[in-house]
C-alpha positions in Angstrom: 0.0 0.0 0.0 3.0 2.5 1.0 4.7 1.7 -2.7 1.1 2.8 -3.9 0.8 5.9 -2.2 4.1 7.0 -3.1 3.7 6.1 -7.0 0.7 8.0 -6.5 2.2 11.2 -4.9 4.7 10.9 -7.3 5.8 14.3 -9.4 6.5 12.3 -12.5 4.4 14.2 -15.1 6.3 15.4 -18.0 7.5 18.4 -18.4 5.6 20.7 -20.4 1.7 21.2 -21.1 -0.1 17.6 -22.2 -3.7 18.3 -23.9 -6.6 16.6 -21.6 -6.9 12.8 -22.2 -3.7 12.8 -24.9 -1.5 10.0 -23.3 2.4 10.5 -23.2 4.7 8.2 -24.2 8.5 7.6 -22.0 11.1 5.9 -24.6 8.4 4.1 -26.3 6.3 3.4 -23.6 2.8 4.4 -23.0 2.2 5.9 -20.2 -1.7 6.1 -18.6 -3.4 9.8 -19.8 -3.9 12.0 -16.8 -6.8 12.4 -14.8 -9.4 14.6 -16.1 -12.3 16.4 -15.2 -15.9 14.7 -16.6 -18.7 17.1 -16.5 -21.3 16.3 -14.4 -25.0 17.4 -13.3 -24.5 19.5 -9.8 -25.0 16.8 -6.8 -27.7 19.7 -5.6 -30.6 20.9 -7.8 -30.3 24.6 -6.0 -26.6 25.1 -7.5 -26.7 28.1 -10.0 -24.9 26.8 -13.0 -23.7 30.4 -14.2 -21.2 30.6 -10.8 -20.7 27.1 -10.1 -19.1 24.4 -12.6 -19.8 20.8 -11.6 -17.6 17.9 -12.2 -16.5 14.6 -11.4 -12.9 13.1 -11.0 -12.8 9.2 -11.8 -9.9 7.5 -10.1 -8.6 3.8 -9.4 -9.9 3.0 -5.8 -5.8 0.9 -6.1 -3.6 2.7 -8.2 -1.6 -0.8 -8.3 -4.6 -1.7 -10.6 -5.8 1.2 -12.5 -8.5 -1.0 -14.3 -9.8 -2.5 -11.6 -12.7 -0.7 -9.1 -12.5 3.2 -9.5 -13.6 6.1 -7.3 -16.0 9.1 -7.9 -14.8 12.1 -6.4 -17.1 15.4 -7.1 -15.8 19.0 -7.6 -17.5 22.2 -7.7 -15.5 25.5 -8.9 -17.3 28.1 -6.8 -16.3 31.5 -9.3 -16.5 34.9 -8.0 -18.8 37.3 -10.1 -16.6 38.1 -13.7 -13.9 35.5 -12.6 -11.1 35.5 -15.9 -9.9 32.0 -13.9 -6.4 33.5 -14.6 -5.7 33.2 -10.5 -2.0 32.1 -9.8 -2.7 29.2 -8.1 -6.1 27.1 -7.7 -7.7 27.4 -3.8 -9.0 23.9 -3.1 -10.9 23.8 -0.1 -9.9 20.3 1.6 -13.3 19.4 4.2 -13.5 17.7 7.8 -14.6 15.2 9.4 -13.0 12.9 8.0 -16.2 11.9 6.4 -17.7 15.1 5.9 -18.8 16.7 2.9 -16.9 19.4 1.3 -19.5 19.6 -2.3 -22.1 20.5 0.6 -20.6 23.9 1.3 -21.3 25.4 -1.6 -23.4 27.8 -0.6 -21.2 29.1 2.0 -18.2 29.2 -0.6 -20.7 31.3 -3.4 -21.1 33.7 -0.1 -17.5 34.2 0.1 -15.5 34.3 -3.7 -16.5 37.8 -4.8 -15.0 38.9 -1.7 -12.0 36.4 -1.7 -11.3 37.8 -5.7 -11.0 34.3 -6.5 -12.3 30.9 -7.1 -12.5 27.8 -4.5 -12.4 24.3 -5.6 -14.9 22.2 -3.3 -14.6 18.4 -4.0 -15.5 15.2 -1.4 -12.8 13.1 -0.6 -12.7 9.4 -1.5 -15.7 7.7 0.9 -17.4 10.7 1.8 -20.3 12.7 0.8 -21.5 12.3 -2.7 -18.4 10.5 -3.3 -18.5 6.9 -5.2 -18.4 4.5 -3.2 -20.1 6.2 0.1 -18.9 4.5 3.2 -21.8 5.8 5.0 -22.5 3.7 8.2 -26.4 4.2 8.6 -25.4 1.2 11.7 -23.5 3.2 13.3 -25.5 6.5 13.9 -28.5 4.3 15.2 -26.3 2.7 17.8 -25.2 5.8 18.9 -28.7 7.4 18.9 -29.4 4.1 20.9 -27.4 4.6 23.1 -27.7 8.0 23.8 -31.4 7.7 24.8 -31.1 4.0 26.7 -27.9 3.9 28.3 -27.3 1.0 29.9 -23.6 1.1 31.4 -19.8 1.7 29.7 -19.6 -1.7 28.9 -22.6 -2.9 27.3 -22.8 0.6 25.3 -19.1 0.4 23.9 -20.3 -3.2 23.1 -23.4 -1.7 21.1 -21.2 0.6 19.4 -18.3 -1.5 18.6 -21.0 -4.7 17.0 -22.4 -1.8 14.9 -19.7 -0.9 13.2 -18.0 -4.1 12.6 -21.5 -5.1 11.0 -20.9 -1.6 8.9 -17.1 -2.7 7.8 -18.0 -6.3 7.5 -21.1 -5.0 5.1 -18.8 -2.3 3.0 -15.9 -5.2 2.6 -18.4 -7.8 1.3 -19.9 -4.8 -1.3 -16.2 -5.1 -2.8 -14.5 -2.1 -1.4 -11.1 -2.8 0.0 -11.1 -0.2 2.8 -7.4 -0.2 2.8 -6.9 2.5 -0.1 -8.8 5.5 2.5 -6.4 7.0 4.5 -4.7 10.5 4.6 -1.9 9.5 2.2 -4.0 8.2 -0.6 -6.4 11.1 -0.3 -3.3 13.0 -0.7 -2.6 11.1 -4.0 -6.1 12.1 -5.1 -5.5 15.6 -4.4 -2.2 15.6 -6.2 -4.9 14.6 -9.5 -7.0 16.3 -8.9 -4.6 19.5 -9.0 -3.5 17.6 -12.3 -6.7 17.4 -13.5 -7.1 21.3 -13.0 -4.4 21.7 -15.1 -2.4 24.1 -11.8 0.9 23.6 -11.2 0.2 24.9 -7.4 -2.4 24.7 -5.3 -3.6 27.1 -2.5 -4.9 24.8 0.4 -7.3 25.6 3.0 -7.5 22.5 5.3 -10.3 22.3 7.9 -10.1 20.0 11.0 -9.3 16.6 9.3 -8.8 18.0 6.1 -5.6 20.2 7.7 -4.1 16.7 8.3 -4.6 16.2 4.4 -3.0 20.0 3.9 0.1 18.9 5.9 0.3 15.7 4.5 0.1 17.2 0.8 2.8 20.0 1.8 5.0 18.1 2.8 5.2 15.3 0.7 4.3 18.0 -2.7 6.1 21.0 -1.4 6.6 22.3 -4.7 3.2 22.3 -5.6 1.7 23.9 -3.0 1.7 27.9 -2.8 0.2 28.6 0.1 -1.2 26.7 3.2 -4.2 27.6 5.3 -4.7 25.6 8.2 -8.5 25.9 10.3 -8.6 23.8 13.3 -5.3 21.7 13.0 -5.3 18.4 13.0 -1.6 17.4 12.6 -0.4 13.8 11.5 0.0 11.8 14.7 -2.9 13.1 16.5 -5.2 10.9 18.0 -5.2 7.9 19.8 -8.3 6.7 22.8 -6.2 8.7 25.6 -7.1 11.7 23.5 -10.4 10.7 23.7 -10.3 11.2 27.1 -8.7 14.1 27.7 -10.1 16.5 25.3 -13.5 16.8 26.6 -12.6 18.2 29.9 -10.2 19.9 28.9 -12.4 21.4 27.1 -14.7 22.5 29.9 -11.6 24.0 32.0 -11.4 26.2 29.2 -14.6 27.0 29.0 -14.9 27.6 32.6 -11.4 29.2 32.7 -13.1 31.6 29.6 -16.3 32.7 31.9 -14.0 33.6 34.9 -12.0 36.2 32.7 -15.0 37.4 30.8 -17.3 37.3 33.7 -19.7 35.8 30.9 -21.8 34.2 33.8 -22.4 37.1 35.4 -20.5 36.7 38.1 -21.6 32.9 39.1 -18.6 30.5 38.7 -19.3 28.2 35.4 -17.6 25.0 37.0 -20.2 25.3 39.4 -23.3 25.8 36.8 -22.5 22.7 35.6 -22.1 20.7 38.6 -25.5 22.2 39.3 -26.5 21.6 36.0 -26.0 17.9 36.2 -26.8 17.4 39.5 -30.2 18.9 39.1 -30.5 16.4 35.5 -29.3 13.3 37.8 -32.2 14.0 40.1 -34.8 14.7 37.8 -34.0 13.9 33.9 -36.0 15.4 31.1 -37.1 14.0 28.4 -36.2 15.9 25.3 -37.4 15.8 21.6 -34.3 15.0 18.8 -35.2 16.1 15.6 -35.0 13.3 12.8 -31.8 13.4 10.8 -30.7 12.2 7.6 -29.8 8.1 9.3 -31.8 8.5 12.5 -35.7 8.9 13.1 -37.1 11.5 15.0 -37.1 10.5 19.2 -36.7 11.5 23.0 -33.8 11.1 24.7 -33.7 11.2 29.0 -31.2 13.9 29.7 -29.0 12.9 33.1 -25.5 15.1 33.7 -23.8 12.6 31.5 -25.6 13.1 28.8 -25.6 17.4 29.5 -21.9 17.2 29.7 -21.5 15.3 26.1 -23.8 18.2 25.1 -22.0 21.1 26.6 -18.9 19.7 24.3 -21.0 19.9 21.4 -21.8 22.9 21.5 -18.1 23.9 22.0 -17.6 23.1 18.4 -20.7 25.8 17.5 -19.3 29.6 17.5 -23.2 30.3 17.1 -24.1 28.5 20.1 -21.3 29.9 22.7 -22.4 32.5 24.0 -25.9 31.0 25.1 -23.9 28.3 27.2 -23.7 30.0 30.3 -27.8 31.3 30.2 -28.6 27.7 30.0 -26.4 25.8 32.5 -27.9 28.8 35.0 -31.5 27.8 33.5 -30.8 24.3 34.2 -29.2 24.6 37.4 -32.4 26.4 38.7 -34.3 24.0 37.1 -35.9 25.2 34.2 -35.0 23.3 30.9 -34.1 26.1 28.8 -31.5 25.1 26.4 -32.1 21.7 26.2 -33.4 22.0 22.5 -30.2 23.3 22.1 -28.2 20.3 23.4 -30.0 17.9 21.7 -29.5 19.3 18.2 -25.8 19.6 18.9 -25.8 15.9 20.0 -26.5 14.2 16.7 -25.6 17.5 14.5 -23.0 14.9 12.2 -25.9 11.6 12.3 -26.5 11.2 8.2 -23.9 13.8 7.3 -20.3 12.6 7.8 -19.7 9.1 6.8 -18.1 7.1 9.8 -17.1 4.1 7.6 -14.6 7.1 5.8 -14.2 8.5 8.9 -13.1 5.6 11.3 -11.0 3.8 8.0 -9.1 7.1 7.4 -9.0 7.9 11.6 -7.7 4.2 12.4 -5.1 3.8 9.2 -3.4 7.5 10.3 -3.8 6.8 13.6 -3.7 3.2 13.9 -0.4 2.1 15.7 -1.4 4.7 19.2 -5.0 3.7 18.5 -4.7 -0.3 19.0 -1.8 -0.1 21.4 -3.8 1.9 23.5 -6.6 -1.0 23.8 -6.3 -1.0 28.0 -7.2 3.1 27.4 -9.7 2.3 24.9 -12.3 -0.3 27.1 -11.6 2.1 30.2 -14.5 3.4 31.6 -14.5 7.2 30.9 -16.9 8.3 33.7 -19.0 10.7 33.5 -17.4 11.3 29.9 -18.8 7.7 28.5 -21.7 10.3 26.1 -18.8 12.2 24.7 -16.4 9.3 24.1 -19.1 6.5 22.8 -19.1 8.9 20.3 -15.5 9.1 19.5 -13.9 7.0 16.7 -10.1 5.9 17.8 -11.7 4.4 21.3 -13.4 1.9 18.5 -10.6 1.1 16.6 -10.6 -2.7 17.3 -14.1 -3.1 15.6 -12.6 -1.4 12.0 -9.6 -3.5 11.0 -7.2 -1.5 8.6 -3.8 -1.5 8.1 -2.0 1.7 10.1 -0.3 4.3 7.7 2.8 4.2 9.2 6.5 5.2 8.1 7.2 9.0 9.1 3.6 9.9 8.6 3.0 10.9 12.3 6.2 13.0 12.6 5.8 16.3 13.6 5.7 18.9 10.4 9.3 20.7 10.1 9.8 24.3 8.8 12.0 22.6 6.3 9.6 20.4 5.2 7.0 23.2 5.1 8.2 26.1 3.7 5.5 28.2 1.7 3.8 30.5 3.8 1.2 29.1 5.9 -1.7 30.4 8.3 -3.1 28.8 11.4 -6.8 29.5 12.3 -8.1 28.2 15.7 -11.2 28.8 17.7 -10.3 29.5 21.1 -12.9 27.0 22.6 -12.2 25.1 20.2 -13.0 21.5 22.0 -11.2 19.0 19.8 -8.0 20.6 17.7 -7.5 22.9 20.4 -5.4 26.4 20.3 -1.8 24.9 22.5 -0.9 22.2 19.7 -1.9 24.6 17.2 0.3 27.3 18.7 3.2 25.2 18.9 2.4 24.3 15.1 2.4 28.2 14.2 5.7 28.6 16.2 7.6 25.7 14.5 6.4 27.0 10.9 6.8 30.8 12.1 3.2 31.3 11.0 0.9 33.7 12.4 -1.6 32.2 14.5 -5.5 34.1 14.5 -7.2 33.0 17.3 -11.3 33.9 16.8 -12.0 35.1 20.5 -15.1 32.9 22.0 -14.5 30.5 18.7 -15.8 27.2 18.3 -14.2 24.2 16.0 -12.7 25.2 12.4 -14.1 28.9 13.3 -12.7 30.3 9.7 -15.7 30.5 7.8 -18.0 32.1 10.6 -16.0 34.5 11.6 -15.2 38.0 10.1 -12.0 39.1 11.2 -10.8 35.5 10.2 -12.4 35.6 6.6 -10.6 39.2 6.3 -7.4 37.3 7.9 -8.1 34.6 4.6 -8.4 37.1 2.0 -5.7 39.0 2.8 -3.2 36.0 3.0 -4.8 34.4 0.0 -3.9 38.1 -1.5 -0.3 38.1 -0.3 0.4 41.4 -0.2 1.1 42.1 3.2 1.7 39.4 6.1 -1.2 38.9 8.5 -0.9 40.2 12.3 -2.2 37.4 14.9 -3.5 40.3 16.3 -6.4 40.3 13.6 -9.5 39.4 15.9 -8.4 41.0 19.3 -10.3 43.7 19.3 
């Protein structure tokens, strides 16, 4: 698999422009045509054709046998009002989860170009979104759902959890998809066509969450093909593992707590305490609270207990939106008054039916795969009263989603001299799952400036104004950006 990946990320074209679909030909040989763009009807019926082109990139699931199974990858070139496509160097949005969708925020991206100057390239990574296979687990978000709303102690849930998702990879292996070609480093051959396929001989990268492990990945391995880097949320190679788990969720809520102290945003209550009150108030009398149906799970109540308002507190975390109502409803709930439960429960199955956890636990467990199955004693402990947040983790479940792990150098930590274009570091500064210290000591080793959105929640980039104005004018490159951009 590693000889594939690095045939793949290979920077063997020829020198010299090649028309689209004309093979080449090396002393005699033939050599395969590269990728190419198909046209393709938009994957949403509300995409307006006049600003948005719609494609599809066909690729060999194995590039060891490029006529064997292929992949369907969608792309979307988002263009600014009177776009003349004559930018230096493509901007390819590279999306989350892993498993999310990036064809699916489209409509945030048309928002965005006329005042970016320039277009974005949107396109779902191999297993995810409208991507060919899917490796949507359907199995896996009802366990979860299950779970959530009739717990019935660490063990038997993890058990729940873990059966569902071996049925899912046992399912997607015997539909013919060998789940060992999606993981960071093939994506990162994909992305290396697809810049092919676009015809750039750099690329602009914005990597968001999991798809700023793809943008380091890509830089290092294609430095000279990559212009600029934009990292929101960083997730570095080597990340992860089911201590992690464990540790980010409360860590979390010290910040968070930390945060109201020096803001006073609870109005001069304590937070730590709101939410021991919170949940001690839940423990004693749970409520019973309507989910909304999403697009895997059917409509339902859940019974709400501290456990269960903790795991929702975190979610929320992620939401820059949904901040700053935080301390209102821990005080509501505390006095017992259910405001903000609506809230909770939205939050709580916000990613059910739209990230793929087949794509998300193959690519999770390959790039983190060593840490995550020599952790196993870590990975059956008993979190606590964490077990909401981490039954719906992905590393702590590594055991039921055989892959092989990446391994080699992947999980080194990203050099300055294996990184060199100018890069920028985004973070949130509640951001509850690629915090802001690993992304500070990113920024320092790369000498990047680091904008942190004040009160920000996960991958804050796109929802926040002084961080889109921090984008356009690094995507612009006149002038370097100050970390100083959202302080005021």
């Amino acid at each position: 698999m590693i000889a594939a990946v690095a045939a793949g990320c290979s920077n063997s074209e020829p020198e010299g422009p090649t028309p689209p679909g004309a093979p080449t030909t090396t002393e005699g040989a033939a050599v395969a045509a590269p990728p190419a763009l198909e046209a393709a009807s938009c994957p949403d019926p509300g995409i307006p054709i006049d600003r948005i082109d719609c494609s599809v990139l066909v690729l060999p699931e194995d590039r060891d046998d490029p006529d064997g199974p292929q992949v369907e990858l969608p792309v979307l070139v988002v263009n600014p009002e009177g776009s003349t496509g004559d930018d230096a160097a493509s901007v390819v949005h590279l999306h989350g989860g892993p498993g999310a969708s990036g064809v699916a925020s489209w409509a945030t991206w048309l928002s965005l170009v006329d005042g970016l100057g320039t277009p974005v390239v949107l396109y779902d990574q191999r297993g995810a979104g409208e991507a060919v296979p899917s490796l949507d687990c359907p199995e896996h978000d009802t366990a979860r759902l299950d779970v959530l709303g009739n717990p019935s102690g660490w063990d038997r849930d993890r058990d729940r959890i873990a059966t569902a998702l071996r049925d899912c990879h046992d399912r997607i292996v015997e539909e013919g998809i060998a789940l060992e070609h999606y993981d960071t480093p093939t994506s990162s051959a994909d992305l290396d066509d697809l810049r092919r396929a676009l015809g750039a001989d750099e690329l602009r990268l914005v990597g968001s969450s999991a798809g700023s492990r793809l943008a380091l990945h890509y830089a290092r391995t294609q430095p000279g093909h990559v212009a600029a880097l934009v990292l929101n949320g960083v997730d570095e190679p080597g990340t992860g593992g089911p201590t992690l788990d464990r540790t980010l969720p409360e860590q979390a809520v010290a910040r968070f707590v930390e945060f109201c102290a020096r803001t006073d945003c609870a109005d001069g209550r304590d937070a730590s305490t709101l939410v021991d009150e919170a949940a001690a108030v839940l423990d004693d009398a749970p409520r019973e609270l309507a989910v909304p149906a999403t697009p895997s799970t059917a409509a339902t109540t859940l019974t709400v207990d501290g456990d269960l308002l903790r795991a929702g507190l975190v979610a929320a975390l992620y939401d820059s939106a949904v901040i700053p109502l935080i301390p209102t409803a821990l005080g509501a709930l505390a006095a017992g008054t259910p405001f903000g439960l609506d809230a909770v429960g939205v939050q709580l199955v916000t990613t059910f039916g739209s990230t793929a956890s087949g794509a998300t636990m193959s690519v999770n467990c390959a790039d983190h795969g060593v840490s995550a199955l020599d952790d196993a004693a870590t990975a059956a402990q008993d979190p606590g009263a964490w077990r909401a947040v981490v039954l719906n983790s992905h590393d702590t479940f590594c055991d039921a989603w055989p892959v092989p792990p990446v391994g080699g150098d992947f999980g080194e930590p990203v050099s300055a001299a294996e990184v060199s274009m100018p890069v920028l570091v985004v973070s949130g500064e509640l951001d509850p799952v690629t915090p802001v210290e690993p992304a500070q000591e990113l920024a320092d080793r790369l000498d990047a400036p680091h904008v942190v959105v004040p009160a920000g929640g996960h991958a804050p980039l796109l929802s926040s104004g002084c961080a889109l104005d921090a984008l356009g004018q690094f995507l612009a490159g006149a002038e370097p950006v100050s970390p100083a951009v959202c302080d005021q």
